[in-house]
Structure formats: C-alpha cells, structure tokens
C-alpha positions as CSV (number, residue, x, y, z in Angstrom):
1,X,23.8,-27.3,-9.6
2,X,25.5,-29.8,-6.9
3,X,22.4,-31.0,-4.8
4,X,22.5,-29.9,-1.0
5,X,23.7,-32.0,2.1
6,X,21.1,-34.2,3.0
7,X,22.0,-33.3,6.5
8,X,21.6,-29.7,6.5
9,X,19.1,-28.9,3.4
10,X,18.4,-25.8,1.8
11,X,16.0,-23.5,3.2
12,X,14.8,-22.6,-0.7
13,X,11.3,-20.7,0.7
14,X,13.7,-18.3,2.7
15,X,15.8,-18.4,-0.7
16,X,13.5,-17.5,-2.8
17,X,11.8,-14.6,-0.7
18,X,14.7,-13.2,0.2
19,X,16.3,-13.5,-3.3
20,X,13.3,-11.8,-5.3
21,X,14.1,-9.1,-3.4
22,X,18.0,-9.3,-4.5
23,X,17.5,-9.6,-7.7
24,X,16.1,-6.1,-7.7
25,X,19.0,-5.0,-5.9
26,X,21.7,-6.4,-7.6
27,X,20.9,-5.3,-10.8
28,X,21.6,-1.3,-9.4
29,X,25.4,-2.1,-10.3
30,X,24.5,-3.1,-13.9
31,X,24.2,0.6,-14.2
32,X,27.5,1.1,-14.1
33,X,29.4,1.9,-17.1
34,X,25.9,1.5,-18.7
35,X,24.7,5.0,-20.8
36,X,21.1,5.4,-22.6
37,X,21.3,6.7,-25.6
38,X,22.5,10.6,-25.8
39,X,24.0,10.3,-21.7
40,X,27.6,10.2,-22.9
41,X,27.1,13.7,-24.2
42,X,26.4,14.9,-20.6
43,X,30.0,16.2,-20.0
44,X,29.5,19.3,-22.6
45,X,27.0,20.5,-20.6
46,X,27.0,24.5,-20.5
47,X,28.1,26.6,-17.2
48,X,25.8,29.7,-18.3
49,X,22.1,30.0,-18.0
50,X,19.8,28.0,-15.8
51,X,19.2,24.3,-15.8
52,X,15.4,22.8,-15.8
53,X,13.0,23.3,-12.8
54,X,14.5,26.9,-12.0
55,X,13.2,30.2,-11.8
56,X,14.1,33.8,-11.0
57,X,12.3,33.0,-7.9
58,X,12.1,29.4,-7.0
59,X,14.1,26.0,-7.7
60,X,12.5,22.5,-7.4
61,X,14.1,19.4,-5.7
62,X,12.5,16.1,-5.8
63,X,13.2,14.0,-2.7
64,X,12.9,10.6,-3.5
65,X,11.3,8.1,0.0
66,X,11.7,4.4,-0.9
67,X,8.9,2.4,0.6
68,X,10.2,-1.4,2.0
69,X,7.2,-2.0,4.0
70,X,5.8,-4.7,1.5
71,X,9.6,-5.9,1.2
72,X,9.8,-6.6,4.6
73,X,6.4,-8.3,4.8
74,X,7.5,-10.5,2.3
75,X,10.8,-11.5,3.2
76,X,10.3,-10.7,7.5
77,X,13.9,-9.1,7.4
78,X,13.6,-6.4,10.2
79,X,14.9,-2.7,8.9
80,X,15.1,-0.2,12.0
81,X,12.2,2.6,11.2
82,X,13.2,5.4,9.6
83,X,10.4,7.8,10.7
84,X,8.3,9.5,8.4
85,X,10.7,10.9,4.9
86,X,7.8,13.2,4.0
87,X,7.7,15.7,7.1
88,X,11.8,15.3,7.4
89,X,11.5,16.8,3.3
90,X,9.2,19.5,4.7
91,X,12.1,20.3,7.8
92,X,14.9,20.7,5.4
93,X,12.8,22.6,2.6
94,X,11.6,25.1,6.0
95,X,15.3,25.6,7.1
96,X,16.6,25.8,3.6
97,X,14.7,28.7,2.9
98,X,14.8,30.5,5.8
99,X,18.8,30.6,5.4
100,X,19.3,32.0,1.9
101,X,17.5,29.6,-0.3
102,X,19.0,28.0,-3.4
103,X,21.2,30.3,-5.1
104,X,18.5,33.2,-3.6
105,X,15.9,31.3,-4.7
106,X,12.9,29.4,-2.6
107,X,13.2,26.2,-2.6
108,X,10.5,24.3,-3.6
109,X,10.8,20.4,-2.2
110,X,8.5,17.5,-3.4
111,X,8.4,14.0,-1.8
112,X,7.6,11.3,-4.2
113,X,7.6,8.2,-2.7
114,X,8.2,4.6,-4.2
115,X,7.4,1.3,-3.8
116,X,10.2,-1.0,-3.1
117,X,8.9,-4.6,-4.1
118,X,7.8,-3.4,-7.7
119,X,11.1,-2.0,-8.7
120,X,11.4,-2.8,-12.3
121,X,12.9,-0.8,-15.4
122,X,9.6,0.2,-16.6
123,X,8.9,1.5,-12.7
124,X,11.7,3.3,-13.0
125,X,11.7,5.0,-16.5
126,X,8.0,6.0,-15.3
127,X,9.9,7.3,-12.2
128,X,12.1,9.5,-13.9
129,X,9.6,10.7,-16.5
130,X,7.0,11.8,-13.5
131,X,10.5,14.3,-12.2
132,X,11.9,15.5,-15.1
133,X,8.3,15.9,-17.3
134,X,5.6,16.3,-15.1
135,X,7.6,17.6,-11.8
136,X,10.3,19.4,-14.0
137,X,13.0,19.4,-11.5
138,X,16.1,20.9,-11.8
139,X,17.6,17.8,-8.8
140,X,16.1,15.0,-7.7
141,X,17.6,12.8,-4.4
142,X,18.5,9.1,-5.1
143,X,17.4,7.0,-1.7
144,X,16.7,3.2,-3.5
145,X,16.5,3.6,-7.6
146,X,18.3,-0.3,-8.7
147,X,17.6,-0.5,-12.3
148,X,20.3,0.2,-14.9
149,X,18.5,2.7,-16.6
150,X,17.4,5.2,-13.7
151,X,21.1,7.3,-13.4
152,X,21.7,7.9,-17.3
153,X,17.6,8.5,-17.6
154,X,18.1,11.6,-15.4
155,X,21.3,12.6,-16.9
156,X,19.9,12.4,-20.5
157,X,17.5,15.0,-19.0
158,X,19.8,17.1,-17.5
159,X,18.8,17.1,-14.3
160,X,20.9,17.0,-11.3
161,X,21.0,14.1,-8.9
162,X,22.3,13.9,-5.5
163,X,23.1,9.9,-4.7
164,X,21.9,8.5,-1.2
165,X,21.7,5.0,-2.2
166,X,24.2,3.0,-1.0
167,X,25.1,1.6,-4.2
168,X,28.1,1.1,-6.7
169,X,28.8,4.6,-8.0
170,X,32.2,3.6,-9.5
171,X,34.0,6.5,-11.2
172,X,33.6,5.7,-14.4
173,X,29.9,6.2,-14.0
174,X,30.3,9.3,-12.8
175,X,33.1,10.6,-15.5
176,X,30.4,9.4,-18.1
177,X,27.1,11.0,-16.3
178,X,29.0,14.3,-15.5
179,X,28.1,16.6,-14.8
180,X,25.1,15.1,-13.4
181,X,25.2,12.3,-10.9
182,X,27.2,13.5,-7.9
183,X,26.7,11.8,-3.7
184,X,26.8,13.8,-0.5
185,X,26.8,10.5,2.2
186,X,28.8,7.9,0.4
187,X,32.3,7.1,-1.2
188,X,33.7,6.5,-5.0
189,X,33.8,2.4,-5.4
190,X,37.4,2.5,-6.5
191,X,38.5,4.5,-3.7
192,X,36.5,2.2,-1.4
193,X,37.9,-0.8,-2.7
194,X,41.4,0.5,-2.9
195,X,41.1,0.8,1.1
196,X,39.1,-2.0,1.3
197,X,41.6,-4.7,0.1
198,X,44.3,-2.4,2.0
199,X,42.3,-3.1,5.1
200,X,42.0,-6.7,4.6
201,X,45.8,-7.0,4.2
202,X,46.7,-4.8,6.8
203,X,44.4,-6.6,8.9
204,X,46.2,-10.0,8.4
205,X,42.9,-11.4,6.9
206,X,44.4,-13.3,4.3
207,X,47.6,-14.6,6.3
208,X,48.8,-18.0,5.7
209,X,46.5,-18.7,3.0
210,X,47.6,-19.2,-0.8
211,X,43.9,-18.7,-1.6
212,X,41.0,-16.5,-0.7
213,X,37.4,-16.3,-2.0
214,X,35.7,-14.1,-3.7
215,X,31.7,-13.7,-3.9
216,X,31.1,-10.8,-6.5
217,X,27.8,-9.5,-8.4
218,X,29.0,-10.0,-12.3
219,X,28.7,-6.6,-12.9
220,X,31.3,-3.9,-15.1
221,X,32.3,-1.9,-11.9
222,X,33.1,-5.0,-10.2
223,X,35.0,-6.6,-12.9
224,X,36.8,-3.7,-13.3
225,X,38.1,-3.7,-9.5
226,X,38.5,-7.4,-9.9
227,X,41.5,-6.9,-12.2
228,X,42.8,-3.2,-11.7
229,X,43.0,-3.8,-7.9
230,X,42.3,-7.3,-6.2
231,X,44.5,-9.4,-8.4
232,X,47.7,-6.7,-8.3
233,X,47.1,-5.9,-4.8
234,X,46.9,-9.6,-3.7
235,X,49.6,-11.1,-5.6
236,X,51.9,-9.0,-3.9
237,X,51.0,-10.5,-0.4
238,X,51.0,-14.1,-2.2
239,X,47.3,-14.8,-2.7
240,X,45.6,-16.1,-5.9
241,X,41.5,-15.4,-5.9
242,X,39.5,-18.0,-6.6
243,X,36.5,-15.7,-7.8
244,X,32.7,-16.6,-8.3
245,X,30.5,-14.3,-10.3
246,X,27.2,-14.1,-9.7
247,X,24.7,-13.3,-12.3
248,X,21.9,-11.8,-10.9
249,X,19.3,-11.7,-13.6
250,X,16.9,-14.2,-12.0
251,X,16.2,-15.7,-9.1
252,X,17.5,-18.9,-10.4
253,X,20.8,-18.1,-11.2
254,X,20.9,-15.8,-8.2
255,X,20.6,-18.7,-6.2
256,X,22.5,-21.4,-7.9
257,X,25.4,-18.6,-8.6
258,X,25.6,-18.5,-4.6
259,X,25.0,-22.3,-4.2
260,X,27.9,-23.5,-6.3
261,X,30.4,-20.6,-5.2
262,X,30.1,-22.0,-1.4
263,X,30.3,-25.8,-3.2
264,X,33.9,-24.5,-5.1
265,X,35.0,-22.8,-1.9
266,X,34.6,-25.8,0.3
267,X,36.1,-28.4,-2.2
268,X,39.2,-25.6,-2.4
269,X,39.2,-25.6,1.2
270,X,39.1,-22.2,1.3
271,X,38.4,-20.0,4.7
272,X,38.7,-16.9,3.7
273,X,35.7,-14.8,1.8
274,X,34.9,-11.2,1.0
275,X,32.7,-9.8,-1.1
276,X,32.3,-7.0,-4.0
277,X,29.5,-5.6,-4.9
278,X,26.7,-5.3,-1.9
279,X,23.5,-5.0,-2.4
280,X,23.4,-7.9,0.8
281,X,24.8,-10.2,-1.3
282,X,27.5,-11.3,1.7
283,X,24.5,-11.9,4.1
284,X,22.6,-14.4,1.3
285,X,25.7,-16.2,0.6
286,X,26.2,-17.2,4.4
287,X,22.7,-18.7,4.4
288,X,23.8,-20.4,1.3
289,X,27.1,-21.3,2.9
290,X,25.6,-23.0,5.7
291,X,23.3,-25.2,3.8
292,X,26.3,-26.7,1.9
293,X,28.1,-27.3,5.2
294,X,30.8,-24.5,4.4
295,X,32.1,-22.2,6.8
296,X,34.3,-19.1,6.7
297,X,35.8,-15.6,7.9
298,X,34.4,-13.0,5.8
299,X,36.0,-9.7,4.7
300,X,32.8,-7.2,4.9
301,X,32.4,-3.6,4.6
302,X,28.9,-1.3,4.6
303,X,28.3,-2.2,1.4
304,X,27.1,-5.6,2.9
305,X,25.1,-3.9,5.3
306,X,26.3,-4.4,8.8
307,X,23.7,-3.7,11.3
308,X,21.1,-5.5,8.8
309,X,23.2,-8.9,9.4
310,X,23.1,-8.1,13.4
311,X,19.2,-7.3,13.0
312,X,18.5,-10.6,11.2
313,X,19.7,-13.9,12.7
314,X,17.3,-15.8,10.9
315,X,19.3,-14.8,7.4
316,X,22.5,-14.5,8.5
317,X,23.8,-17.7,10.5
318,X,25.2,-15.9,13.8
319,X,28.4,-18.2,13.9
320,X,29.1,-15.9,10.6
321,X,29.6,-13.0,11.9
322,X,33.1,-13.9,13.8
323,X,35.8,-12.6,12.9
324,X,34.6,-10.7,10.6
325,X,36.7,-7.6,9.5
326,X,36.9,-4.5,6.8
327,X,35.9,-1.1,6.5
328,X,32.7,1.3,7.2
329,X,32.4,4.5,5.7
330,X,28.4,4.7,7.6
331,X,27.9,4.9,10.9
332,X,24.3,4.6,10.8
333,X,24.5,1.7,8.6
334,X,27.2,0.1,10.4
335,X,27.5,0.5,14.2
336,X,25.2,1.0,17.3
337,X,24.6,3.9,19.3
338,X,26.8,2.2,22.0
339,X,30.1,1.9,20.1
340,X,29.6,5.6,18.4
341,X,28.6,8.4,20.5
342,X,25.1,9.5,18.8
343,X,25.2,12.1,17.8
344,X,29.0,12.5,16.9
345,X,30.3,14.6,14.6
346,X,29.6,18.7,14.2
347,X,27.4,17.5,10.8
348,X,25.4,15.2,12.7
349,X,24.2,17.5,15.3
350,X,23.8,20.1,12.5
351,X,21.2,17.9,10.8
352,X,19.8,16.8,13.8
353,X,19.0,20.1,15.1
354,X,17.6,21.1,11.1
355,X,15.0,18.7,12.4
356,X,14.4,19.1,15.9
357,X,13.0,23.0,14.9
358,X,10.2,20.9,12.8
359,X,9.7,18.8,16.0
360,X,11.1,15.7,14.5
361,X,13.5,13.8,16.9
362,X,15.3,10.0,16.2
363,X,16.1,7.6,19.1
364,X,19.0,5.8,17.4
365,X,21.5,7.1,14.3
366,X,20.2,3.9,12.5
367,X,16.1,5.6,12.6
368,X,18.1,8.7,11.0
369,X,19.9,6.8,8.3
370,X,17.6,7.9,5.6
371,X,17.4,11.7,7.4
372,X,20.8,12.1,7.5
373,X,21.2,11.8,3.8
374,X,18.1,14.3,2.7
375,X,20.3,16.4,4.7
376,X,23.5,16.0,3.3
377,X,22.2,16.2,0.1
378,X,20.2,19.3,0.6
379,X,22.9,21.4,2.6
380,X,25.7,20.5,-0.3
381,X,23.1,21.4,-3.5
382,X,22.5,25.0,-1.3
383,X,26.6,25.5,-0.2
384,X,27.4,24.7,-3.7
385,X,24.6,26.9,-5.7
386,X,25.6,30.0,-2.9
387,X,27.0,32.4,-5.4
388,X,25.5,31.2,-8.8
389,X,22.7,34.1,-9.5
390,X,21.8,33.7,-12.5
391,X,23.2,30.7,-13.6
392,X,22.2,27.5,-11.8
393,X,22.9,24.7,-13.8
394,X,24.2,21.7,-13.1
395,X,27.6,22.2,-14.8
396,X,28.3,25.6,-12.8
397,X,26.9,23.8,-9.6
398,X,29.5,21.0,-9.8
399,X,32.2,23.4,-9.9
400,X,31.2,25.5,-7.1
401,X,30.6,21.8,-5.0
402,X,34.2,21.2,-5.9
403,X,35.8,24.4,-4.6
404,X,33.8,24.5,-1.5
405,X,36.3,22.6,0.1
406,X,36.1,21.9,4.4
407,X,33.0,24.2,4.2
408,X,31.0,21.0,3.6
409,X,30.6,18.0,6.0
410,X,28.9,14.7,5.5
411,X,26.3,13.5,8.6
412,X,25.9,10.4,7.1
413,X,29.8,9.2,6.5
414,X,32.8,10.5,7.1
415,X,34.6,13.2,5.3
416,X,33.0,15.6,3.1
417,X,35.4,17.7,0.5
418,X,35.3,16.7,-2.7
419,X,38.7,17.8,-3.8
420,X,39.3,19.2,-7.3
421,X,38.3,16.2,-9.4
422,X,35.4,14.3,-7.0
423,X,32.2,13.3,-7.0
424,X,31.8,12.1,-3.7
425,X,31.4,13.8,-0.5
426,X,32.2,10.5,1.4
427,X,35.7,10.8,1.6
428,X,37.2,8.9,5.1
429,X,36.5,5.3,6.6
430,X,37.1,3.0,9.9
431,X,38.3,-0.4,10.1
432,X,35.0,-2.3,10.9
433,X,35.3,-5.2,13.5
434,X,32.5,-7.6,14.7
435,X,33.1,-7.9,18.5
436,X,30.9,-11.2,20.0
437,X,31.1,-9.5,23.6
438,X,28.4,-7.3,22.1
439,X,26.9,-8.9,19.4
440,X,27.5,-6.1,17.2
441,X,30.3,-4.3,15.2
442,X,32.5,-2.0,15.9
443,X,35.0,0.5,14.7
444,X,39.0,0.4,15.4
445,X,41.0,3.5,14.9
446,X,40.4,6.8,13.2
447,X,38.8,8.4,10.2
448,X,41.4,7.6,7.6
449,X,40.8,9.1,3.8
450,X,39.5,6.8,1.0
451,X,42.1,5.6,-1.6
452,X,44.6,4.9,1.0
C-alpha cells in the first residue's frame, strides 16, 4: 500500500474503529446473487394453504430492532434517536388488529432485538433459527441483518420478509428468493442506479472530464451495474471509469482498498467520484481521501447516507460535502425537517397518527426513520393479505401486494405500487443537492419514478 503524506497522515485509530464497523456492513451486498442451499427452489412456492406461523385465528410477525448503541460507543459516530422500536411494534400490532387484522386474523407481533457490533454469520444464522424454529413466524421485518446468509436462510424456510434495511436488494436477489423477500420503504438497485447515473448526467456532473471515479464494494450486484449500466450509459456522454473495487472482507483490505483508490484517483487527476454500493462506504473514503491529499466532487445518493455525513464532521471532511449531487429516494435518511415539510406526504401522517393513538410522538422525520418502515411494512403485509382467507402464504400474498396498486403508499420513500412484476414499494426519487447556505442537503424538483 503507497505510504501516506507525511504532511497530512492517516488517522488509522479513527480507520480502524470506524472500519470494523464497515466491514460488517459491507458484507450485506455479498448477499446478493448468493442462495443457501435449497433457496433457488423458492419460486415454486404453492398459492393454496397457509404458510408457517399462521392460524385460523392468529398470524405472527417478527419485528426485527437493531441495537447501534455499542456501535456508536465505539466509533462516536452520532445516529439521531430513533425512540424506543419495542412500544412503536406494540402501536402498529394495536392498530392492526383493531382494523381487520391479517387476513381476519389477530396479529400477533414480537420484537426481537439485535445487537449491532456482533453481527456475524453465525449471529445471524442463530437469528433466523430463533424466528423461523422457536418463534415460527410466518414474516419477519429486516431493519440491519448484513451477512450473506440471513435473506436466503429465511427464504429456505419459507417465511416471508418485508426489507427495511437500506441495503442492496438488486433484482436478481429478489427473482431468486421469490417469493419471499419483498421491501415496503426502499427501491430495486437496478432501478436506482439506472436513475442514479441518469441524474449524474443530467446533472452535468461529469462534464468536461474524459474520466470519472468510481469507489464500489466488490460485490455481484455491483459488478453487475458496473457493466450493464455505468459503462454503456457513460460512454455515450464520453467518459471512461476508472473503477476501484473494494474488498471488504477485513479491515485490512477495507482500508488499503480505500487508501490506494484515492492514491490512483489523484495520480489520474481525476475530480469526479461516486460511489456504488453504500453501506457508508462514500463517507470513509473522504476521510481516506483527505489523508492522501486528494480532493473531489462526489456523486452521492441515500445509499451513502446523507444526513449521517451532515451529523458527523469528524468522519466526513466538511469541505466534502460541496457540490455534492444525486438522488434520494428517503427523506428521513436524506434531508432535514427544514427543507421537507415534516410530516409531508398522506402516508406519513397516516403512520404518524398509527402512533400518536399509543402516545408515541417523534420531533424530527430522522427519530422516525426506523418507525416509518415497521409501518410501511406492516400496513402493506395487512393490504396485501385483505382477501386471502384461507390461504395466507407467502406466494398468494405477493400476488395480492402486486395488484393492490395506488391503494398502498410508502411513509418512508417515495412511491408505493409495485406494478405487475415488483418487489419494491419504493418506486420515485429527488435529485439530492448539498446546499452550504444550510449545511445540509436538499431536494431539487419532483418525485420522479425509478428506472427513469
């Protein structure tokens, strides 16, 4: 690895703590395209009959609350509070079942919460096993599980999951876990990156410049956008990619993967950076950056979390953050109160009020970021199961999720329908902006639909 400028060297305690905390992270989008053994089979799943954790009276729903308390201890990132999970599980299983239950069943909600920092395969295999086995669930909510085996462990169990972790989900992965893994807040990846890159064009980003960086977690999903979309779509506005890949295995390749790509991007004299694959790798690679003396503009989007580089100046060098331009698909996750009317939309106020009956109130859209998606997932698994009697199964639920159509509306994105051959209920971004008048970003323009 090409030693660091004597003048400005590397800050490898805040490296390491914030890295071991990456490395967990990262390794969510080796899940894609990645089936245990017996997953691919999930697609012949039958329509009739009821799936596990179902019967003729009740239905059972694991809600998953992912605990970053130590995480933040050990790296001192600041993450806004998201209130307590546990009593915002007990609203929604209250207002569920006093408006029709789950397919006219009670539901029967269970928090399970889990601990950030010792995310692991084993952690999450032992996950999975206490919801499917011990909890028999017949869905179980997604809020932080990284490893590549959580998705296709549930699948291979038939149970249903709704997504709320801002991760990866390209299609492919959800083609090959159907009829299983579906998301009620968040986009496709290959619809997100279609309008990402569209964006980035549109937005001039890439102007003048034969050559743009790109800082990507070496992962299928994002391989697979790296040469279906970013080299076609680029080439026809004249830019060649000079891409990094980061292998995020260990700490030490973490770091000397981000290292040597800001090293190759300043000997290329290259100004112009975005970033596939999220997980906060864009806001480690600017402190990396900045100890090798290399400066940018970066092309971001939610998947690089936003508001978390305006909450932490001490990662994320604040002479970074201008100019900075994409998409956001996440208002909590994205934008302050000030530059989004809070609440907004007719599904925000919907969820909010779901909560203030239970006595539960959030001063800012970024404390309901976590709310907002035990919402969203709960409304769309009861909309969807309305007219299944006696067969609630995962099969026959993705089908009726399908045809609800503009009945169903996503408080924590934008959008909602998932159209005849979707999995995602986040269907609509805005061009994200960072303004310096405010020190914060911003949106430009309207909703406009994913893929476009």
């Amino acid at each position: 690895m090409t030693s660091p400028s004597p003048r400005r060297p590397v800050d490898w305690p805040l490296l390491a703590r914030a890295g071991a905390v990456l490395v967990a992270a990262v390794l969510a989008y080796t899940s894609c395209g990645t089936l245990m053994p017996g997953a691919d089979s999930a697609g012949g799943a039958s329509a009739d009959g009821t799936g596990p954790g179902v019967t003729d009276d009740t239905v059972k729903v694991v809600f998953i609350g992912t605990d970053l308390t130590k995480t933040a201890s050990m790296t001192g990132f600041k993450n806004a509070d998201v209130g307590k999970p546990s009593e915002q599980v007990k609203a929604i299983e209250a207002y569920v079942n006093a408006h029709g239950g789950v397919a006219g069943r009670k539901l029967e909600a269970v928090y399970r919460e889990y601990e950030a920092s010792k995310d692991s395969p084993a952690a999450e295999t032992t996950l999975c096993s206490q919801i499917t086995q011990d909890d028999k669930a017949f869905a179980v909510i997604l809020t932080g599980q990284l490893q590549s085996n959580a998705r296709p462990c549930y699948a291979q169990r038939r149970t249903l999951m709704l997504d709320a972790t801002l991760i990866a989900d390209d299609r492919a992965t959800f083609t090959q876990l159907d009829p299983y893994l579906w998301t009620a807040s968040y986009p496709e990846y290959d619809a997100f990156a279609t309008s990402f890159l569209s964006v980035l064009v549109q937005q001039k980003f890439f102007d003048g410049r034969k050559e743009a960086g790109l800082v990507a977690a070496d992962t299928p999903a994002n391989k697979s956008v790296y040469d279906k979309l970013v080299v076609p779509l680029l080439s026809k506005s004249g830019v060649t990619v000079a891409v990094n890949w980061i292998d995020t295995t260990s700490l030490g390749t973490l770091n000397s993967g981000l290292s040597q790509a800001a090293v190759n991007f300043r000997g290329k004299k290259i100004d112009r950076v975005f970033f596939l694959g999220g997980a906060r790798l864009a806001p480690f690679f600017m402190t990396s950056a900045k100890a090798q003396s290399f400066t940018a503009r970066y092309g971001i989007s939610t998947f690089d979390s936003p508001i978390f580089m305006v909450n932490n100046p001490g990662t994320v060098p604040p002479e970074s953050l201008a100019g900075m331009v994409g998409i956001g698909f996440a208002p909590a996750n994205d934008v302050p109160d000030s530059q989004l009317a809070f609440p907004d939309t007719d599904a925000e106020k919907k969820c909010l009020d779901i909560y203030q009956q239970a006595g539960i109130t959030f001063a800012k859209r970024e404390n309901a970021r976590v709310a907002f998606t035990y919402c969203d997932a709960a409304l769309l698994l009861q909309g969807a199961a309305a007219n299944l009697g006696p067969n609630l199964n995962a099969a026959a639920w993705g089908t009726a999720a399908r045809a609800l159509g503009p009945a169903f509306s996503t408080a924590g994105g934008f959008g909602g329908e998932l159209g005849p051959d979707g999995y995602a209920a986040g269907t609509g971004y805005r061009i994200l902006k960072y303004d310096t008048g405010c020190g914060c970003f911003t949106y430009d323009g309207p909703v406009t639909p994913l893929g476009q």
